[in-house]
N, C-alpha and C positions, 0 to 999 in steps of 0.2 A: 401436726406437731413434728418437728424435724426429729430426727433418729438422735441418739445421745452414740457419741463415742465412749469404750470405756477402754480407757489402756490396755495393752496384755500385761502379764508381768512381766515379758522380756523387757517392753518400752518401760517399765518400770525399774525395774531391778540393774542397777550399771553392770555388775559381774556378769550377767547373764548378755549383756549386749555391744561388753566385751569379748565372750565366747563365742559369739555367732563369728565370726572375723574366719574365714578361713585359712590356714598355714598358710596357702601358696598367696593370696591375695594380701597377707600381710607380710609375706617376704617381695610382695612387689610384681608376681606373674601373674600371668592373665591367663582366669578358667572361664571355659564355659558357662553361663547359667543353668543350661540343663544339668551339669555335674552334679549340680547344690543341691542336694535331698533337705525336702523341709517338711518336718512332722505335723500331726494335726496340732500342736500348740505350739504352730513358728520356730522350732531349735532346730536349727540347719547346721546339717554334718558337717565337720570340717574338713572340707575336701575329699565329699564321697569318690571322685575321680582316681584318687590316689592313692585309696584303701588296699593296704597291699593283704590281712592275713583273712581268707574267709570264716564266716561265722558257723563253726562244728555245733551239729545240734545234740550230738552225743554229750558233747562238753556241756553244756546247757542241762543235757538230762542229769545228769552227775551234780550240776551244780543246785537244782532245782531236787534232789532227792535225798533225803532225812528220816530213815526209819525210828521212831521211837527206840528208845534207849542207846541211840549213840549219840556224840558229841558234834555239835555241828561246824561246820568253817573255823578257821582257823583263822588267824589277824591275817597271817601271810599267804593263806588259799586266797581272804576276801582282797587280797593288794593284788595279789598275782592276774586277778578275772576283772578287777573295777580300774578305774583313773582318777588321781587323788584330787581330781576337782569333780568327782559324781554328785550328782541332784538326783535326790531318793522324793518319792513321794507317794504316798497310801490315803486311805480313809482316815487316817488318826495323825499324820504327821508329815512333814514334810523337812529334810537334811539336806546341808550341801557341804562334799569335801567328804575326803575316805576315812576321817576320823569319825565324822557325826554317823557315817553311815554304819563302821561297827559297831560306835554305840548303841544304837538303835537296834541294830543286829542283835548283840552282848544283854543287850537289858531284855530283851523280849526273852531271850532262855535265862534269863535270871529267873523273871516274874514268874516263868510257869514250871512243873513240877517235870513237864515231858511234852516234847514237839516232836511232827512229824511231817514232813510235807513229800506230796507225790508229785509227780509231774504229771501231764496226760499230753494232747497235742502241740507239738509243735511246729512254727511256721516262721522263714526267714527270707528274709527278700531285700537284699543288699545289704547295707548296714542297721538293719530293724530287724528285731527277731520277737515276737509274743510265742508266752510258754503259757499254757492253762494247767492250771496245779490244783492240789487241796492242802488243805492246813491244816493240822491236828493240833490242839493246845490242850493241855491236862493243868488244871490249876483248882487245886483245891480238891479235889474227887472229881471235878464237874470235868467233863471233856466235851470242846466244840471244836465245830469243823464248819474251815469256811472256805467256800470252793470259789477261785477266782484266775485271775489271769493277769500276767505282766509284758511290759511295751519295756524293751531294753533298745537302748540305741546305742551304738558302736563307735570310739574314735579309728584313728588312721594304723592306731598300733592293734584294733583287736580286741581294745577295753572299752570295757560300758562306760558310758559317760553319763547319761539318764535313763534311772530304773523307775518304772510308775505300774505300782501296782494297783489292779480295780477290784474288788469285791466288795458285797454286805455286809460291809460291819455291824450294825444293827440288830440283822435278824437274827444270826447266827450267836453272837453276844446274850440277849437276851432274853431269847425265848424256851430256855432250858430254866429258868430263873422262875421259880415260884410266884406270883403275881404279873411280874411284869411282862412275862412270857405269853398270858392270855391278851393284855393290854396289847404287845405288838404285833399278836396275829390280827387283834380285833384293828389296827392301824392300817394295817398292809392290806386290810381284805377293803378297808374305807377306799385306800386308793386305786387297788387295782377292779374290785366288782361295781 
């Protein structure tokens, strides 16, 4: 049986396949191919060649760090560090554009009582930086914590253009939860023993 292709969503999605188009090759000059950084889900920098500010991991810890009881980002901190055409996307959802993404940002400290996130290692290598964090969420009395990592990718000025975060939403969600807590150790242990 012959292999089934399945589109990406770049091949899908027009805005995204507009994006890939590098400045210089759509003002008409000619880059290298090896310039073109292209991530593991195909979104190629635009014109990694010509990235003029480097990526500060200091900046990154700052941005990446939220002690319980203070307020977090600001409309104008999250415009200042993102590009108003950023592609957000987690376990629960998936944004495009610096409005959807404070949304997303704004509503998640609505919904809970106190957030906290830490940073731990961080690693940058051209215009790609992943940060490995933890998450504290207070909602209701209950506090969960769910430790994961984010793939930030960088335009020519400096700003994220796509943030993709990875963690268990799952286990962390509902295994504090009276019933269903037993239910998905007894799930997790189906699949990993």
């Amino acid at each position: 049986m012959p292999l089934r292709h399945f589109p990406t969503r770049r091949q899908r999605d027009p805005a995204l396949q507009n994006r890939v188009e590098p400045a210089s090759i759509a003002a008409g000059k000619t880059v290298p191919a090896e310039s073109l950084r292209t991530s593991n889900r195909g979104l190629r920098h635009p014109d990694a060649a010509l990235m003029s500010p480097a990526v500060d991991p200091a900046q990154l810890r700052a941005l990446f760090s939220k002690p319980y009881g203070t307020p977090g980002p600001s409309e104008a901190q999250w415009r200042e560090r993102y590009a108003d055409d950023v592609h957000f996307s987690d376990p629960t959802q998936e944004r495009q554009g610096i409005d959807a993404y404070i949304a997303a940002q704004e509503g998640l400290l609505q919904r809970c009582d106190d957030t906290y996130l830490t940073p731990g290692a961080i690693a940058v290598e051209g215009n790609t930086a992943f940060v490995e964090w933890e998450m504290g969420l207070k909602i209701k009395g209950i506090e969960f914590v769910y430790p994961g990592t984010t793939r930030l990718l960088f335009n020519s000025e400096g700003k994220i253009f796509d943030h993709r975060d990875y963690f268990d939403f799952v286990g962390p969600t509902f295994a504090p939860v009276p019933l269903l807590g037993g239910f998905v150790r007894w799930l997790y242990r189906r699949f990993v023993d």
